[in-house]
N, C-alpha and C positions, 0 to 999 in steps of 0.2 A: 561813115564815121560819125558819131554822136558823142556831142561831149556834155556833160554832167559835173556842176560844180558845188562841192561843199560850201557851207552859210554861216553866217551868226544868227540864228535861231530866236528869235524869242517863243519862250514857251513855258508853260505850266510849271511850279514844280511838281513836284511825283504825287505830297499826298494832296494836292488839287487838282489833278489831271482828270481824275472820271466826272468832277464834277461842272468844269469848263466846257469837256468836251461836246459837240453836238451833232445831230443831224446835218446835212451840208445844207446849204438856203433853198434851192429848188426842188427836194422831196417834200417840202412843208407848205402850207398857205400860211397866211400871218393867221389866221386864228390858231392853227396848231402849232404854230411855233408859240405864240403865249401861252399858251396851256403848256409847253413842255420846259417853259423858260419860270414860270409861275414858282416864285417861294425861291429860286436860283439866281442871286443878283451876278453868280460869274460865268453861268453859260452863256457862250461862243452865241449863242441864239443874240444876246442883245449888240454882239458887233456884226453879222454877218442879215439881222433880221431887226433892224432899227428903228422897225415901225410901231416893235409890239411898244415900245416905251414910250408911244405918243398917242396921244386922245386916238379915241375907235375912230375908226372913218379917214385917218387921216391918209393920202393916198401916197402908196407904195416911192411915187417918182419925186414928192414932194423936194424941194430942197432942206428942208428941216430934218431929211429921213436919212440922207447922206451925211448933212453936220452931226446926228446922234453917233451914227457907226462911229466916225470919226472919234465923237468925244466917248463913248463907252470902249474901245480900245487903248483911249488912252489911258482910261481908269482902270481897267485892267494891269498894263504894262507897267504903270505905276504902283499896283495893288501890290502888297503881301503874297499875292497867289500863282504869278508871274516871274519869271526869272529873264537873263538873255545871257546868250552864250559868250563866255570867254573869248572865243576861239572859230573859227570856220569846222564844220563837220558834216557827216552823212549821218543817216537815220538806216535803218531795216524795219520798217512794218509789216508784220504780219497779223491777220483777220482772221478766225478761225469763225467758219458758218454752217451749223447745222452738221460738223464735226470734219469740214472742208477748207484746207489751209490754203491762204492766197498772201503771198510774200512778194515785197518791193523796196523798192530803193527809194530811201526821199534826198530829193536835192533838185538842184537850179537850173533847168535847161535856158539856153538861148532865145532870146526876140526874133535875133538875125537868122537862128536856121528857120524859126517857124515861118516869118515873112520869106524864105528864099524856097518851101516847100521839102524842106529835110526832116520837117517831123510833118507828118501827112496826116490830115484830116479826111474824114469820111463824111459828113454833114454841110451843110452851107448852114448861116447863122443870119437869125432877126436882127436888124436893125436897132431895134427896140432895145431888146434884152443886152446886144451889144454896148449901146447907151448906156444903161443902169450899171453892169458892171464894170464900166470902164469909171462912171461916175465915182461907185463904190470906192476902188483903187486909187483914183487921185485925190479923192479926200480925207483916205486913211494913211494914204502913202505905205500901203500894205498890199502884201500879196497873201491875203488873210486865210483862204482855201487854195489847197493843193490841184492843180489838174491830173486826171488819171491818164498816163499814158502807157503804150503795151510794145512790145518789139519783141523778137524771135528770139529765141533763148539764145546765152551763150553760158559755155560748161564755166571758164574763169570766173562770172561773175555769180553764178552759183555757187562755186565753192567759198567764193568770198565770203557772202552773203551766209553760207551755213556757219563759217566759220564766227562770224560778227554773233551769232546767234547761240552762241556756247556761252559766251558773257554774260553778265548779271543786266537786265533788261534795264531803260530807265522807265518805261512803264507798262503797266499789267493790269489791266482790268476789261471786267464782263459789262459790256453796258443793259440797259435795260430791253433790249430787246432779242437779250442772247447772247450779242456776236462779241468776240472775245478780241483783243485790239493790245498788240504786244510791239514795244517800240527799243530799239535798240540803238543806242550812241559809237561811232566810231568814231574814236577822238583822231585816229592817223589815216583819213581818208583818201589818203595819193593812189592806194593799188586798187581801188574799186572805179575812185573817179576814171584812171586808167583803162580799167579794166572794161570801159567803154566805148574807147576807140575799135573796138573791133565787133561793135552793133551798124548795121548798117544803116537801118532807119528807124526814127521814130513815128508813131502813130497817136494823136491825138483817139484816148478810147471813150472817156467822158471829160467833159469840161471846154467843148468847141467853142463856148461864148466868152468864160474864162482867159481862156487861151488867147483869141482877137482882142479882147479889153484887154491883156497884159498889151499886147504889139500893141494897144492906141494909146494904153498909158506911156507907154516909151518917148510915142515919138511925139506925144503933149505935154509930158515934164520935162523931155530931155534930159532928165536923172540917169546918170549912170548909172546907178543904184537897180535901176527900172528893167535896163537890159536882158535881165533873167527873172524867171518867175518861176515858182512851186511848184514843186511834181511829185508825183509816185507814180514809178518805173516799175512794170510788171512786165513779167516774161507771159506770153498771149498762153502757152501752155497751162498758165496758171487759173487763166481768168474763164468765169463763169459770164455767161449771157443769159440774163431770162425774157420770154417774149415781153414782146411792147404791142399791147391786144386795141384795138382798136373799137369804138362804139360809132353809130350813125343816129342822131337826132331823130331828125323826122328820114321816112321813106313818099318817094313818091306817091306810091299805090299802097295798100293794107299789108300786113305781114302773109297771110295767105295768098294772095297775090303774087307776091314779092318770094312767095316760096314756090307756086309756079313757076314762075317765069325763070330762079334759077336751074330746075328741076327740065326743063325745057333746053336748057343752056350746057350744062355742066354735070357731070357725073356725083350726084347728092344722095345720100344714107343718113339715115336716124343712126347719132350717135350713140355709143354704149359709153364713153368718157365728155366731157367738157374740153380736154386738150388734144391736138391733136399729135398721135404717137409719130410721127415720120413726115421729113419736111415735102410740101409739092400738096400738102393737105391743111385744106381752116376747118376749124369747127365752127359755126354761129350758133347763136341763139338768140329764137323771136318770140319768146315772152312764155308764162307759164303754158298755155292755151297748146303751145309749139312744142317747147321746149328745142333740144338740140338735135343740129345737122352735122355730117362730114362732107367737103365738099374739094374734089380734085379737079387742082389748078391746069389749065394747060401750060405747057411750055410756051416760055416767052416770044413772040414777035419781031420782038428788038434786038438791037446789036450790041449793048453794054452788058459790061461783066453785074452792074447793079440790078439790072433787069431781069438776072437771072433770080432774084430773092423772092423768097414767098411774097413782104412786102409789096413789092414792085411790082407781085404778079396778080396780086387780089385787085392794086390799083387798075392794071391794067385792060383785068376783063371785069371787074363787078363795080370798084369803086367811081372809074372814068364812065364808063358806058352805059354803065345801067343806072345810077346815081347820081350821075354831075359832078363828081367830086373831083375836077382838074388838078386843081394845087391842095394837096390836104396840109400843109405848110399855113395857110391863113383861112381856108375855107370853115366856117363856124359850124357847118352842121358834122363835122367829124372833131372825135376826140378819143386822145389816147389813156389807156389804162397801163401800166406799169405790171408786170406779172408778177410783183412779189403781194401785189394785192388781190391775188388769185383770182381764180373762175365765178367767185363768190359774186366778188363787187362788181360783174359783167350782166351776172342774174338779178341785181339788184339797181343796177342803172337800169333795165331793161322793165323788169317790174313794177318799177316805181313813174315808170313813164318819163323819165327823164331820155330816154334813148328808145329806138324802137329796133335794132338789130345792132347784137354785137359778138365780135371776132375772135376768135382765140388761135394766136398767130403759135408756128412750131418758133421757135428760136432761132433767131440768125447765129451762126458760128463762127466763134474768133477767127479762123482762117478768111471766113468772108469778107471781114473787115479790111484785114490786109490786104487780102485780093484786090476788093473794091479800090482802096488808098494807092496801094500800086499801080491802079490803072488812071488815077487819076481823076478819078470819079467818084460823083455822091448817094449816100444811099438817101431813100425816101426818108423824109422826118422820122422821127422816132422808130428807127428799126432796133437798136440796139439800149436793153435793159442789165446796168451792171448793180451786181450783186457780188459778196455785201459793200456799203457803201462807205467810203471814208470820214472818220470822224473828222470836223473841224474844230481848229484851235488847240489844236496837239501842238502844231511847229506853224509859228508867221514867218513869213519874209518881208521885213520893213527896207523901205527907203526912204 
């Protein structure tokens, strides 16, 4: 049973909303978030990315970076361009990407089920980055960006949810990179929040460090208030995964070499694509000179249901053993690419000598997740890339 609670909102009004709204903070560096915040004093970029508004250089953890968010949300909330709700409510968002409709619920899940393991994660989380967003939050006293979470469909809450979606939206727009962002108000939210009780579990899909800063701001302001934090609830049928590609810095030996010795190892083809078509298959690529391979994984070793993923299995036989790459979690000489920045920007790490081999993973599948989460287990960093990504500063939850 999962239970999901309506809010008091503060949020945009209507005709401010596309102009607030933003990237979420971790798809951007602070340079690109000033360039996309530039000439916009009300995007979400200056509460959620507080650095662009202090001298260059000034570092991310500063304490000066957390007092900005802080004080740029207040000027918001107080602006003209900000409203806060009457009343407690749900939301329906739907993303429309590349002509592919992804529909959810926003509202409040529980601290207590996440700490007690009833919404389930699939990732372990840095330290670090833990930090920062927990800092974020108790300085804002806000639950500024929504966490994505996904659960097994249920028919009730679809019908709900079609129904909310017949209404006059409270907002509708194309942002500039296409994806189309439609948000619907339910002022009488009892038969949805209800309509919950009979999801069995939730799944933490994107937002694992989110998610832990909410449990640390709880239980370091003691705020009631704090107890519940921001979500969109997506039925997993709905949700798209694109790969989370992988690059390797330096190689031991030379790419030639390095293409022996897999060629000796593992069943490898000169690719006709960059991606690879069917999961149990990577593609790489070692530089113009090479260009691209296909190369099939063997079956895993191991006894975890996580061990079964492409991920887990590239670590297992080419990243661990042929590379040194034990933990790719902190190890510097690996890094990930995000697949919505295609095959392109994998030839152009590679080319520019920034990397000297990189992977192009099939996509892990929303069933995986769950699988993996059900059993209790985590996947390797970055296995899972969601697409399209939730606008922030649509809907905060303050405390």
């Amino acid at each position: 049973m999962a239970s999901v609670r309506p809010f008091r909102a503060l949020r945009p009004a209507p005709e401010h909303a596309e102009h607030v709204a933003s990237v979420p903070y971790d798809v951007v560096s602070t340079a690109e978030a000033r360039d996309l915040a530039e000439g916009n004093p009300r995007s979400f970029l200056h509460v959620i990315r507080p650095e662009i508004d202090l001298p260059e250089g000034t570092d991310e953890h500063d304490d000066a970076v957390y007092e900005k968010g802080a004080e740029n949300l207040r000027a918001l909330a107080e602006s003209d361009a900000f409203v806060r709700e009457d009343a407690p409510a749900l939301y329906v968002y739907r993303l429309v990407m590349n002509g592919r409709a992804q529909t959810g619920v926003v509202g409040l899940v529980s601290v207590e089920e996440y700490d007690s393991g009833r919404i389930l994660k699939h990732e372990d989380t840095r330290p670090d980055k833990e930090d920062d967003r927990t800092r974020h939050l108790v300085a804002q006293r806000a639950h500024a960006e929504p966490v994505m979470l996904t659960y097994r469909g249920v028919a009730d809450i679809d019908d709900l949810v079609a129904e909310a979606m017949e209404g006059e939206p409270l907002y509708d727009f194309r942002a500039k990179d296409y994806v189309e962002h439609t948000l619907w108000k339910l002022d009488d939210p009892g038969a949805l929040a209800d309509a919950f009780a009979d999801v069995d579990a939730l799944y933490v899909a994107d937002g694992h460090h989110r998610s832990a800063a909410a449990s640390r701001a709880a239980a370091e302001t003691a705020d009631d208030g704090a107890a519940h934090f921001l979500a969109v609830l997506f039925p997993y049928e709905d949700m798209e995964i694109l790969p989370y590609n992988r690059v390797v810095r330096e190689l031991p030996v030379g790419p030639g070499k390095f293409l022996e010795q897999l060629r000796r190892k593992f069943e490898v083809d000169e690719a006709l694509f960059a991606e690879p078509d069917e999961p149990g298959t990577v593609a790489f690529y070692l530089g113009m000179d090479f260009g691209w391979y296909t190369l099939a994984l063997p079956e895993t070793g191991r006894g975890g249901v996580a061990d079964t993923l492409d991920v887990a299995r590239l670590g297992e036989f080419v990243l661990e053993p042929m590379l040194g790459i034990t933990n790719p979690r902190t190890d510097d000489n690996v890094a990930f690419v995000g697949g919505i920045r295609g095959t392109e920007e994998l030839e152009r790490l590679v080319d520019s000598g920034e990397a000297e081999v990189a992977f192009s993973m099939f996509p892990t599948a929303a069933e995986d997740l769950l699988d993996v989460s059900d059993a209790g287990e985590r996947m390797p960093p970055k296995s899972t890339w969601f697409e399209p990504k939730l606008r922030s500063g649509l809907l905060v939850h303050t405390f």
